[in-house]
N, C-alpha and C positions, 0 to 999 in steps of 0.2 A: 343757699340752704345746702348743707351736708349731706348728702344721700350714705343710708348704711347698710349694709350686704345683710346675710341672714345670718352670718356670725356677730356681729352688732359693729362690726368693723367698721369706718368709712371707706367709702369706694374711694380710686384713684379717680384723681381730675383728667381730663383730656392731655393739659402741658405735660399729667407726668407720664400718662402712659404713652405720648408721643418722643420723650427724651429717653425712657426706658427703651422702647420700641428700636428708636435709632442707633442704643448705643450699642441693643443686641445686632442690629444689622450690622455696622460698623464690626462689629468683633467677626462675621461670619462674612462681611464684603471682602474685608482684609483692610480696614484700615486701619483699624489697632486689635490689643488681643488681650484686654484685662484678666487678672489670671481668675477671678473671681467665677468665671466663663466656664471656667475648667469644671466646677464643679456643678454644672447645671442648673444650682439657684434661683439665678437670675433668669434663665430659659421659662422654668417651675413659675417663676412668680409672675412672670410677663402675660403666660400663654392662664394665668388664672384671669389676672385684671382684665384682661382682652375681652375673654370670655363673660366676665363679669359686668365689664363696663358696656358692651355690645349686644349681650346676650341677655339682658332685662326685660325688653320685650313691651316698656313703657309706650313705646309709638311718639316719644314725642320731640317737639320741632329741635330743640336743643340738641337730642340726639342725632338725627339726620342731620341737620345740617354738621354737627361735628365728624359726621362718615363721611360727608360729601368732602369734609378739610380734610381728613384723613387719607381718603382715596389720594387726594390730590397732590399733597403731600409725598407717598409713596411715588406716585407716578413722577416728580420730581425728582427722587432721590437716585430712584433708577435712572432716570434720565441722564444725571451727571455721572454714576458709575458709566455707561453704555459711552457719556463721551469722549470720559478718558479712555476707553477703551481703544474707539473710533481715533484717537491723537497717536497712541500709541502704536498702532499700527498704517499709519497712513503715510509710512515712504519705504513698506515693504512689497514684494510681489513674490508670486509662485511661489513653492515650496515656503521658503521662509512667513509669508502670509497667512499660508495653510496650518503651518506649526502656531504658530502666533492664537491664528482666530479659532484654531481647535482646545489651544491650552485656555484662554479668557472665557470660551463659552461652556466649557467639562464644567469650569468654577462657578462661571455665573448662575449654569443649568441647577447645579449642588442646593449654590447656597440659596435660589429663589424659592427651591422646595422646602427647604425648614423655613424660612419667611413664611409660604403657606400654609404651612401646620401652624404655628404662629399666629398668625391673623385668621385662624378656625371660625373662633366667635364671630368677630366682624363680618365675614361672607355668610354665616347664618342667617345671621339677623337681618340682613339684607333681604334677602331670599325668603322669610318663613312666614312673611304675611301674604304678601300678594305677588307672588313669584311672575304673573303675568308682566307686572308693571314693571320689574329691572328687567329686561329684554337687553337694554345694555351695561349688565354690572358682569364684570367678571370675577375669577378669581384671583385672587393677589399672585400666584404663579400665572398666571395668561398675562396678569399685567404687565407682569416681567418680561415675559418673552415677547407682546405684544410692541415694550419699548424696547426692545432688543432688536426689533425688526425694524422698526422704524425711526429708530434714532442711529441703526449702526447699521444693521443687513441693507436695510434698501439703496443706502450708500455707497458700498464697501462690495454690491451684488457683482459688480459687472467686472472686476479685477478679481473674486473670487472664482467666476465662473470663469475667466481666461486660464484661471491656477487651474484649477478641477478640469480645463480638456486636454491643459498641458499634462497635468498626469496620469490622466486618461490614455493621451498617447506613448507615453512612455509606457505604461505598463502594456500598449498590445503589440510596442517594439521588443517588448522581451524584458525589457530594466525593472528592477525590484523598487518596489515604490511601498509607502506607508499607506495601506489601504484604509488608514482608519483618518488620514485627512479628507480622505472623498467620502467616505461615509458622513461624518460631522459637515462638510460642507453641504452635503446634500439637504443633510436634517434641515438644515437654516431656512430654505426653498417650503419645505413644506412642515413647518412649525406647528401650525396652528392645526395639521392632519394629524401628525407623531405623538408631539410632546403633549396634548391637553385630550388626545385621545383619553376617553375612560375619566377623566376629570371635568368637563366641564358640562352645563347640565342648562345653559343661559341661549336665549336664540342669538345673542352678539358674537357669543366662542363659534356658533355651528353654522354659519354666516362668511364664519373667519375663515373656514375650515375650506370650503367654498372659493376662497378667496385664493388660501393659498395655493393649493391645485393649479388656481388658472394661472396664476404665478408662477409656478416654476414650470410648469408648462412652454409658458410664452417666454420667460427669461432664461432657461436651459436645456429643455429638453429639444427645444426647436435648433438650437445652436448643438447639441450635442447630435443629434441626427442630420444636422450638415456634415459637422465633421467626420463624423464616421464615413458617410457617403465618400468624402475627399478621399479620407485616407486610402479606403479599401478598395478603391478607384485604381488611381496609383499600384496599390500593393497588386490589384490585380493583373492590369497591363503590364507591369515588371516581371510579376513571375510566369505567366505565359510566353513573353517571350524568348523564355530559358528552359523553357521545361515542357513537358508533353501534358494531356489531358489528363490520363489518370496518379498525375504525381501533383494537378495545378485540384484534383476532387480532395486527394488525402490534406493538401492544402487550405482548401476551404473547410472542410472539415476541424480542421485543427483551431482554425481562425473563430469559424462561429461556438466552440467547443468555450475558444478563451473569453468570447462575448456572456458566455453561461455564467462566467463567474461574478459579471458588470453585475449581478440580480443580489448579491450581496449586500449590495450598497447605493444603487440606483433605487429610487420608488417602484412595488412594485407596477403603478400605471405606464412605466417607461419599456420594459421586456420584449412587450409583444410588438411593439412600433419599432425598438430598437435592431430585432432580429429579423423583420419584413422587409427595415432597409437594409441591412447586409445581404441577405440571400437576393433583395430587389440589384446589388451592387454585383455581386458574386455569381448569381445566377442565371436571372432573368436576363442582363444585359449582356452573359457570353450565351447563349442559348445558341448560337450560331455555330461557337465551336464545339457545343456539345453537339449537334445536328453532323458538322460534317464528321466527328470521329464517328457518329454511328452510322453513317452511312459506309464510312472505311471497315468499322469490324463486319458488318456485315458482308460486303462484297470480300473479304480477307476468310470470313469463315470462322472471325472470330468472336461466337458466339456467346462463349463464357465471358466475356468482356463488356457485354450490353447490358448484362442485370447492374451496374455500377450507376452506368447512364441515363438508364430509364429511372432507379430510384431515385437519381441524382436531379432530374427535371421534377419527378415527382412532387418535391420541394415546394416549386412553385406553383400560381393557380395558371393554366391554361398551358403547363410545361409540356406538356404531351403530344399537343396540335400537329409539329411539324416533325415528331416523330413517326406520326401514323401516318404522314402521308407521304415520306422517304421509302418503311415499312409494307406499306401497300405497293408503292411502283416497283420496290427490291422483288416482293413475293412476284408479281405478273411478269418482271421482268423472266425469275428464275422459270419459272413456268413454262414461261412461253418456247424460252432456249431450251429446255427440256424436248418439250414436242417439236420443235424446230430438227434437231439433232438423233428425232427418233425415224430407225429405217420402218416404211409405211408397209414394206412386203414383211415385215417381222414385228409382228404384234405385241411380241412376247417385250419388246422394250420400252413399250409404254409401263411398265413396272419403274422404269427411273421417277416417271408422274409422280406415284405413290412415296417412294422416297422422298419425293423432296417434299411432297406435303407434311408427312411425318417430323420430319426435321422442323420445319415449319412450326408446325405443334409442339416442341419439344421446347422450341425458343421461346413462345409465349406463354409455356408451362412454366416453365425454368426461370428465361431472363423476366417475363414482363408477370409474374404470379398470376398469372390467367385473368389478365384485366379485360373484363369485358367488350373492350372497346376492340381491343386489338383481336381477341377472339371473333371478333364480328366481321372485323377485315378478310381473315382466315375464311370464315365462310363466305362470305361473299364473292370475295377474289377466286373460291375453290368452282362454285357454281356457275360463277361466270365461264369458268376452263370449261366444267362438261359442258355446258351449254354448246360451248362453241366448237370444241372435241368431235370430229366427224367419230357418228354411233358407230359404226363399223367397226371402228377400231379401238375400241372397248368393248365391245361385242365378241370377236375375233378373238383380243384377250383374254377373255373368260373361259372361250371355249377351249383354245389352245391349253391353258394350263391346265384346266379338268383333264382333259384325254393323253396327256404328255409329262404330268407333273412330274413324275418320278425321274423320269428319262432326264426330264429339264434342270431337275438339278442338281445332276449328277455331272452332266456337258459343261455345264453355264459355269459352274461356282466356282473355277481359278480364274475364268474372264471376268463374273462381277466382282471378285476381291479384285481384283488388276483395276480395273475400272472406279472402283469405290475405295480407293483406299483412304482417301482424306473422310469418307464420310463414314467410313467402320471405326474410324480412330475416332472419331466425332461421336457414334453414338457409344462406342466403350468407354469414353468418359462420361456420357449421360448416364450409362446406364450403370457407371461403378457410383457416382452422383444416389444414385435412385435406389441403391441397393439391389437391384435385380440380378438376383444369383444365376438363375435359372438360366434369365437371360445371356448371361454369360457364359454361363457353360455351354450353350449352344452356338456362341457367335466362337467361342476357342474349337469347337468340334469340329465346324467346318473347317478354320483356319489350322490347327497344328500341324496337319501331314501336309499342310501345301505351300506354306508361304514362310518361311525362316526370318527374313527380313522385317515382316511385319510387327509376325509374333514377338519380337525385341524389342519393335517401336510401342508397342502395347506395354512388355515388362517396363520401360523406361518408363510409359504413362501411369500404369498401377504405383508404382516405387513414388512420383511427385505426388500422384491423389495419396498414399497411406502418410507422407511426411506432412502435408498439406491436414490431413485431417488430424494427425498426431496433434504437431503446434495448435491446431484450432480447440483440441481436446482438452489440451493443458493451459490453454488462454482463460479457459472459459471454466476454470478450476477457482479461478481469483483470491487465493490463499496459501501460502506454506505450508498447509498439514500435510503431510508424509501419508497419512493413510489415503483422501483422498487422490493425492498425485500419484501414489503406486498404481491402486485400482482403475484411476483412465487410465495409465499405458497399459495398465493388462487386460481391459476392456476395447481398448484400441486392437491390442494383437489377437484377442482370442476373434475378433471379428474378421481381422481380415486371416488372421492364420485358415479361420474356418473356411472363407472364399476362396484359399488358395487352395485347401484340398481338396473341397467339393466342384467347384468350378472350372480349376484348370489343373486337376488331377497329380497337385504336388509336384506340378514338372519342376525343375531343377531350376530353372532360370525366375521363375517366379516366385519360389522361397524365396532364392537369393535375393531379388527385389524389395519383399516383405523383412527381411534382416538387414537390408542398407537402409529402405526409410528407419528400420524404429532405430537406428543407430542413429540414422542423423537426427532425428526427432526429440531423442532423448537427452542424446550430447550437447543439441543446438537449442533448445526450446526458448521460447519467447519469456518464460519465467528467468530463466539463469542468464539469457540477455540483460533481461529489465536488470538484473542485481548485480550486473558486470562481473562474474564470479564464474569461472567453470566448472568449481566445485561442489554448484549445489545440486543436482541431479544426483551426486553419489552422497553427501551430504544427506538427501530426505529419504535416499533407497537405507541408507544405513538410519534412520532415526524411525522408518516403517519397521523395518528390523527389532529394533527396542520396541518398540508397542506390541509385534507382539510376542515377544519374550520376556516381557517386562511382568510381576503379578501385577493387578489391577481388578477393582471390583469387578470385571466382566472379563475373567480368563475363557479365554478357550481351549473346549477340551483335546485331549490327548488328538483322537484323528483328527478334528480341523484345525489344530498346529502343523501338521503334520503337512495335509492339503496346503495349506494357507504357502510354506513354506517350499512344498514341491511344487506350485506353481509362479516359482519366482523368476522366469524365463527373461526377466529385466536384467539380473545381474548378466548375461551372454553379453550386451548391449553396452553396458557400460565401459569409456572408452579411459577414464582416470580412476581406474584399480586400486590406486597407489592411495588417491585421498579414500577412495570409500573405505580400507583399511584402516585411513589413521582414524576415522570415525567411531566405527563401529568395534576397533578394540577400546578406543577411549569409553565408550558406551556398555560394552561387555565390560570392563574392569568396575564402571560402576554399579553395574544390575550384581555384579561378585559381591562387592565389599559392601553392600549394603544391605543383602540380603532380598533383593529384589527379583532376581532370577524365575522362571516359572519354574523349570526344574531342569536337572544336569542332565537328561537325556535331550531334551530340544535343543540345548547349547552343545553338544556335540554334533546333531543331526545337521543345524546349520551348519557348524565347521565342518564338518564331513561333504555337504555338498559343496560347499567355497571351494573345499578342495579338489574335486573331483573336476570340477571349472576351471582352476588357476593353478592347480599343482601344489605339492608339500610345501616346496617352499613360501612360497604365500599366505600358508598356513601355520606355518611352523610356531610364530609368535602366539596367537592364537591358543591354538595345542600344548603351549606352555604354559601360560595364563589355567585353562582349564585345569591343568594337572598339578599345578602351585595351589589353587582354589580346594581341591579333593585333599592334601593332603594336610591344607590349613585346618580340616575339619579333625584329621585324626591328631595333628595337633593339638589342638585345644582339648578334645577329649583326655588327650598323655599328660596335661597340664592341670587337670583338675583332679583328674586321676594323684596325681603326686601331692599336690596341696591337698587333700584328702588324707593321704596316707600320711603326711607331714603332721597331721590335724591344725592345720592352719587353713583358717578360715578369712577369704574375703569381705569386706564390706559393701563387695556390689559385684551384679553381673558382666562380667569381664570375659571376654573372647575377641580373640585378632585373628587376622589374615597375614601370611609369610609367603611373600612372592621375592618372585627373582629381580632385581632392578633393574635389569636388562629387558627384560618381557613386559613391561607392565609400562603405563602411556603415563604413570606419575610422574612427580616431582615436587622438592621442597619447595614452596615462594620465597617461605618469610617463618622466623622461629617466634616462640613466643613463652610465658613461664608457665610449666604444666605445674595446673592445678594441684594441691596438697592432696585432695582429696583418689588422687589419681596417680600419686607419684609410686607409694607401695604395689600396686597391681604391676607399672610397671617395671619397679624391681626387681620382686619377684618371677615376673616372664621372663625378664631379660637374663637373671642367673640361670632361669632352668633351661633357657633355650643353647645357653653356651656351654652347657655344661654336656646336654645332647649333643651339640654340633661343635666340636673347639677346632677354633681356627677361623670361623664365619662371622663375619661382622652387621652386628642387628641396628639398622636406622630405623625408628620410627614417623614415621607420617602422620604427625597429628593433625595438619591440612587437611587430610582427606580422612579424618576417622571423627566418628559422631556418638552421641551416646544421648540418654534417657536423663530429664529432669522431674521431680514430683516437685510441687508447688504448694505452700502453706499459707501464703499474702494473701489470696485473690478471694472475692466471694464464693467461688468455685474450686474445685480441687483438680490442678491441671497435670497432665503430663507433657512435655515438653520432649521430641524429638530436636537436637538439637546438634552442629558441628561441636567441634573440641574447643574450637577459639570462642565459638558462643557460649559454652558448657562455661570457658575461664570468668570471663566477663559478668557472666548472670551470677556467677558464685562468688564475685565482690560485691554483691546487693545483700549479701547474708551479713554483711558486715556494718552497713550502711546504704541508705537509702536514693541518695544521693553523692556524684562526684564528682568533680575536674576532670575535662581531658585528659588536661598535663597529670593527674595524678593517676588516673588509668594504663597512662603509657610506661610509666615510671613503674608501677604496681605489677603491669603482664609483661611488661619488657617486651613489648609490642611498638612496631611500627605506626608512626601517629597516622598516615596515609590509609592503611587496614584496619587499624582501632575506626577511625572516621569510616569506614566503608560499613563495616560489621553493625555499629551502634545503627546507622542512616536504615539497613535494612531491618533492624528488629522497631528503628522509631515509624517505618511506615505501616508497618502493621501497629501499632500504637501500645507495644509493648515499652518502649520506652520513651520519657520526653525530652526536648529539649528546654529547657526551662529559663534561661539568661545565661549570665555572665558573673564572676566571683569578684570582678572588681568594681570598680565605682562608677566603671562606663557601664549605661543601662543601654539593652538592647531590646528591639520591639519584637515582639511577634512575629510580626510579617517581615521583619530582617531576618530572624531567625527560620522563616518559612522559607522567603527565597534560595537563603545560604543551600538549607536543607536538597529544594530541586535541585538548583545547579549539580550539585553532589550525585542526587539521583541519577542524574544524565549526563555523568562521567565527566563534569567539569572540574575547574580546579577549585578546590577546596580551600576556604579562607575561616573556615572554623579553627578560632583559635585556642589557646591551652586553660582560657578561664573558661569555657561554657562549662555550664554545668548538664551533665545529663545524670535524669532522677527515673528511679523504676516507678512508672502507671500502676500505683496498686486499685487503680478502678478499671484494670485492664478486660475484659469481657470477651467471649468466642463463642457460636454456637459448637461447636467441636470440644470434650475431656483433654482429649488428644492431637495435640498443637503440633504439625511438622515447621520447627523454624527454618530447617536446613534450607526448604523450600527458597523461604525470602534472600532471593540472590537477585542482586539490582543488573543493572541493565548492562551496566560497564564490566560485571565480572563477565557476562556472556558476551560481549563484545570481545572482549581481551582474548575470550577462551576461542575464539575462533578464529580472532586475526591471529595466535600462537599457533594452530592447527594448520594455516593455511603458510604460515611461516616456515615452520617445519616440512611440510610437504615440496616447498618451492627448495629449500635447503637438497633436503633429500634430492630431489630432482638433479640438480645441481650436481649433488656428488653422482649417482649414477653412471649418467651423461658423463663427466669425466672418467667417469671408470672402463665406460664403452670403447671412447675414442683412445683410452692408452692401451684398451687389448687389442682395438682393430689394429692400431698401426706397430705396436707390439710383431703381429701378423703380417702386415705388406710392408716393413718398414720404411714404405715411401709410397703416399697416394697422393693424388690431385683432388683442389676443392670439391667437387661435383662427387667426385667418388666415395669420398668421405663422408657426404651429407645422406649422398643416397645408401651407406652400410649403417649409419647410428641409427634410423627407426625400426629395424631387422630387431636388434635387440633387446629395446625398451619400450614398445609395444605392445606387448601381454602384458604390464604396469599400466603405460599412459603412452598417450600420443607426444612426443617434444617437439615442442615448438622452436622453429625456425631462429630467430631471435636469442632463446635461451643457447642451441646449440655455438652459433659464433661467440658468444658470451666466455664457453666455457672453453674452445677452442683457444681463447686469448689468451685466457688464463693460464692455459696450461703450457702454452707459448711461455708466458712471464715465468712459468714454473720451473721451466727448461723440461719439462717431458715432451718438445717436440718445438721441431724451427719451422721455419721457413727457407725453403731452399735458395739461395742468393740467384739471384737473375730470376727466377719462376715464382712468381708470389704465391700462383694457384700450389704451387705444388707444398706440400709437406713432408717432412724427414724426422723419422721417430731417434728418441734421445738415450740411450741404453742408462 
């Protein structure tokens, strides 16, 4: 009998929604790919009948049993997918295995979930009467994955998990490895946890789930926490026996740092077991050598060295045990040699007692953060001394100091500085540690007028703590911004500037101190390490500079530009002169020409103090720029003035800047066809400017000149700040909508490589699209996406001369007023720095050779040593030259013939008239 739907239609029979059924799978397995597919039709019609023919709700036997074919069926089908699967990779291993079983299961994983939307109905109607009684129906994706596991994974487990430790250990050897094989191989382990999370709703799946846990439990994680153990075994014993303790912690550290990143991609139930046996590997089982080093700092006195130690057992559980009780017999020991060593007719030196408990205290302040335990030892170990302390002589003590003090420490205190000097230098690091000003000021009082030697050994110790706390200041910045990197070194200096003239009264040897750390702090810092660059210290001093000189919705006023700028005691410090120059004119030239500037009295005030630092000449560039910029303005005024008087009237607001080419950090790149719209403005300046100045030759820069667009396309009415090359470009969209490359390049007589730069940054702001291609070859999307990054991130460009790019007239901004200029990709700031840092190396260069032809101009004959030690005399107020650069330029100048080598004397040199 005919069953008919509620549109009077006949339902489909079983044969055919089962031939339907398979031939959409087949199209999504990849057996075949009817084109019919394309249009979704057959998806449409599939996922009705499914619905329709399962979704009835009849209850009756013809039904079921036709689900129970149909389950069966599926579970077949997958079957034979999973074993060619399983054939096709069954004579691969490692890596190649990994690619293999990652690329089958991405597809398998894909196409089993439109199978499950697909089979919607069918797993309803299963489920929507008695959902107790399928306790094992799944759904048609679990079935998949569930034959996936068991027809291929359980197979296929034990050569996957050899691949996955193999490249597990490669990657904690250092080697670059595809992390996304071990993540995918991991998934397969716990399938039934991952993949049906959130999907399945049956006690069979939550059973599974159950299942697979203890599964990859017992099939990898147990295997993966051997190996680790081996490995780091090994790795440990190796590099101990080459290295010392505190270089085998930064070691460890490194190690379990790169195990942080296994959490990626391991489950997370693997983390906490994986990192207990590292530190069980690392730790616990050298705990011996962490024991004797602390038993060495402390008899060494090297106190600052134990907080490493102690945190370092910390780690583990019961790491501390045999700390405390080295700690305990170290304290009784010191104790006891104390009162051992004290004369019994002079009471007054049981005062050494006292010190050493202090110190004591200081240690389990400092190194152990006041752990209880260890505090406990301190007391106890202290009571036990008085206890046993004949009274007398604490008694005696007391009384002697009351009736004598004055006297006492006026006799005494060159003998206890004599006596204590390891431990005044011990607590004037605690106490520069602790900030105790005070304290300091008192420990310099007694010591200034007595002890010369000391007090240097101190300068020496102030000078490491201020470099030591500099670098830690600027570590813990963790960003490039220029404003806060200025503010910690000048929070750095006003701190200790302020110790050094409250504390030790501005003595001379202690600035000095205070201005060699921040040189070396600033020069050396852990930031311009990490970026191998010695020029970024002056690089962020000059780009703090621009901020705040720059306008910005938050100017500051007249006096706190003022302050802000006269407290810039950082430029003293700065040891490469020469780049923060090239910076900060390239920075001033643009806050000029764009009208950015706060105003021309703070732009003098800086250069006026640069110069009163580094001399006119240093300034002189500078100074010309300003005074090019002053008269640019009267300029334009004499130019509007005349067109005025001419009554010839502009069609747009038109004003330039006329600098010297000499003074100014510009340069042409690249020409291109100035706009029609633009060309009269610039005729017109160009005859009145020659006609003012004849004999003077006017280039214009339209690289670096911008101008204003109003907009009439958009839902909106935009204005567009925009460059000159983007002003060209947008004003062939007045023309048309869309265009070719190749006809853009042809059209602005533009470089295809700038054209392709310029278009890539107005397309990420989504001013304009890429849309295809004009010929017959069609391109996707996501080709045209990819093309698009690569570009973005200064790769080579494979955008050919058919794309088409078409103006977003659905283009939208919360902002009237659009700065595009802005949109500069990553590659133009790359360029502009490696050319900054190019030039300054040049420059160097010449210099340097200019030095060495006047020294020896001068001695016309010096030896190597001689010569090395007069070049930093005078290119030092610029920058420090480096060793390397200086033989460099010496050769050179050899090949040049401006100087030989003496025959027989190689050290010696002979200048070349």
């Amino acid at each position: 009998m005919t069953s008919f739907g509620s549109s009077g239609k006949p339902l489909p029979s079983f044969d055919e929604i089962w031939l339907n059924l398979k031939a959409a799978l087949n199209c999504f397995y990849g057996q075949k790919t009817p084109d019919y597919m394309h249009s979704g039709l057959l998806l449409s019609q599939l996922h009705r009948d499914m619905d329709h023919y399962f979704g009835r709700g009849n209850g009756s036997e013809v039904s079921s049993a036709s689900v129970s074919i149909l389950l069966n069926k599926l579970e077949d089908y997958f079957g034979n997918i999973v074993d060619r699967v399983l054939e096709g990779g069954r004579d691969l291993d490692d890596v190649d295995l990994l690619k293999y079983y990652m690329k089958e299961w991405l597809s398998y994983k894909t196409c089993s979930k439109v199978a499950n939307g697909i089979c919607e109905g069918l797993y309803l109607y299963l489920i929507k009467d008695e959902p107790e009684k399928n306790i094992n129906i799944f759904e048609i994706y679990a079935l998949a994955v569930n034959t996936w596991k068991q027809h291929l994974f359980e197979v296929m487990h034990q050569k996957l998990m050899t691949a996955v430790l193999k490249l597990i250990e490669r990657k904690r050897e250092g080697k670059a490895i595809d992390k996304n094989l071990i993540s995918v191989a991991i998934q397969c382990y716990v399938l039934d946890v991952n993949e049906i999370e959130g999907v399945s709703v049956s006690q069979a799946e939550r059973d599974a789930k159950e299942t697979a846990l203890c599964m990859y439990h017992e099939n990898f994680e147990r295997f993966l926490l051997e190996d680790t153990e081996s490995f780091y075994t090994k790795k440990a014993t190796d590099f101990i026996a080459n290295n010392s303790v505190t270089e085998y912690m930064h070691k460890v550290d490194n190690w379990l740092n790169e195990e942080e990143h296994l959490r990626n991609y391991l489950h997370s139930s693997t983390m906490e077991t994986l990192v207990k046996s590292c530190k069980k590997v690392l730790i616990t089982k050298q705990l011996n050598l962490f024991l004797n080093e602390f038993r060495y700092l402390l008899v060494a006195n090297k106190h600052e060295d134990l907080a490493p130690i102690y945190s370092f057992c910390n780690r583990v559980d019961d790491g501390h045990r045999d700390l405390k009780v080295v700690f305990e017999e170290h304290f009784k020991d010191q104790l006891a040699s104390t009162v051992k060593k004290c004369d019994k007719t002079n009471p007054k030196n049981n005062l050494d007692t006292m010190l050493v408990l202090r110190r004591y205290n200081i240690i389990v302040e400092r190194s152990f953060s006041s752990d209880p335990s260890f505090v406990q030892i301190l007391d106890k170990t202290w009571a036990a001394f008085i206890n046993e302390t004949p009274t007398y002589l604490l008694r005696e003590d007391l009384r002697e100091l009351k009736s004598t003090q004055k006297d006492y420490a006026i006799t005494c205190v060159k003998e206890l500085i004599a006596k204590h000097v390891n431990l005044i230098k011990i607590e004037f690091h605690d106490l520069l540690i602790a900030s105790k000003d005070e304290d300091l000021a008192y420990m310099y009082s007694l010591i200034h007028p007595k002890d010369d030697v000391l007090l240097e050994g101190l300068r020496t110790e102030l000078e490491k703590h201020i470099e030591e706390q500099g670098i830690l200041a600027i570590k813990k910045c963790g960003e490039e911004d220029p404003k806060i990197y200025v503010n910690t070194i000048l929070e750095v200096h006003r701190r200790y500037n302020t110790l050094v003239k409250r504390s030790f009264r501005n003595e001379c040897g202690f600035a000095d101190a205070l201005d060699k750390a921040c040189a070396a702090f600033i020069n050396k810092d852990n930031l311009t390490i990490k970026l191998n660059s010695t020029s970024k210290s002056p690089e962020l001093l000059a780009r703090y500079c621009d901020l705040l000189l720059k306008k910005s919705a938050k100017n500051y006023k007249e006096a706190e530009l003022e302050d802000s700028l006269a407290e810039m005691i950082v430029f003293k410090y700065i040891e490469d002169k020469d780049i923060f120059e090239k910076f900060y004119s390239k920075m001033l030239a643009k806050r000029l020409v764009s009208g950015l500037s706060v105003n021309d009295d703070a732009e003098s005030s800086m250069i006026n103090k640069l110069q009163e630092m580094y001399g006119c000449d240093y300034t002189s560039r500078l100074q010309r720029m300003l005074t090019n910029w002053r008269l640019s303005k009267e300029l334009n005024e004499a130019f509007k003035e005349h067109e005025s008087n001419a009554k010839i009237y502009l069609n747009l607001d038109f004003s330039i800047v006329v600098f010297n080419s000499g003074a100014w950090p510009f340069r042409q790149t690249f020409t291109f066809e100035i706009p029609s719209e633009l060309g009269s403005c610039i005729d017109r300046f160009t005859t009145f400017y020659i006609r003012r100045h004849n004999g003077r030759k006017l280039t214009w820069l339209l690289t670096s000149s911008k101008g204003e667009l109003t907009t009439n396309c958009f839902q909106k009415k935009y204005i567009f700040t925009a460059s000159t090359v983007q002003m060209a470009l947008l004003l062939m969209f007045n023309e048309s909508v869309e265009y070719t490359i190749g006809t853009l390049v042809e059209n602005l007589k533009l470089k295809k490589e700038v054209l392709v730069q310029v278009i890539l940054a107005l397309v990420k702001i989504q001013l304009l699209e890429l849309v295809g291609r004009d010929s017959g070859h069609k391109s996707s999307s996501t080709e045209l996406f990819l093309s698009t990054n690569k570009d973005m991130e200064g790769e080579t460009s494979d955008m050919t001369d058919d794309i088409i790019i078409r103006l977003n007239t659905s283009f939208s901004n919360k902002k009237l007023k659009v700065h595009l200029s802005k949109a500069r990709l990553q590659v133009e700031e790359r360029q502009e720095q490696e050319q900054v840092s190019k030039d300054s190396e040049e420059k160097r260069r010449i210099l340097i050779q200019t030095a060495v032809v006047r020294i020896m101009k001068k001695f016309k004959r010096l030896k190597h040593q001689q010569l090395m030690s007069e070049i930093p005399g005078q290119l030092t107020p610029l920058f420090e030259p480096k060793v390397p650069m200086i033989k460099k330029c010496i050769e050179s100048l050899i090949e040049k013939e401006y100087m030989m080598r003496v025959e027989g004397e190689k050290d010696l040199y002979e200048y070349l008239a």
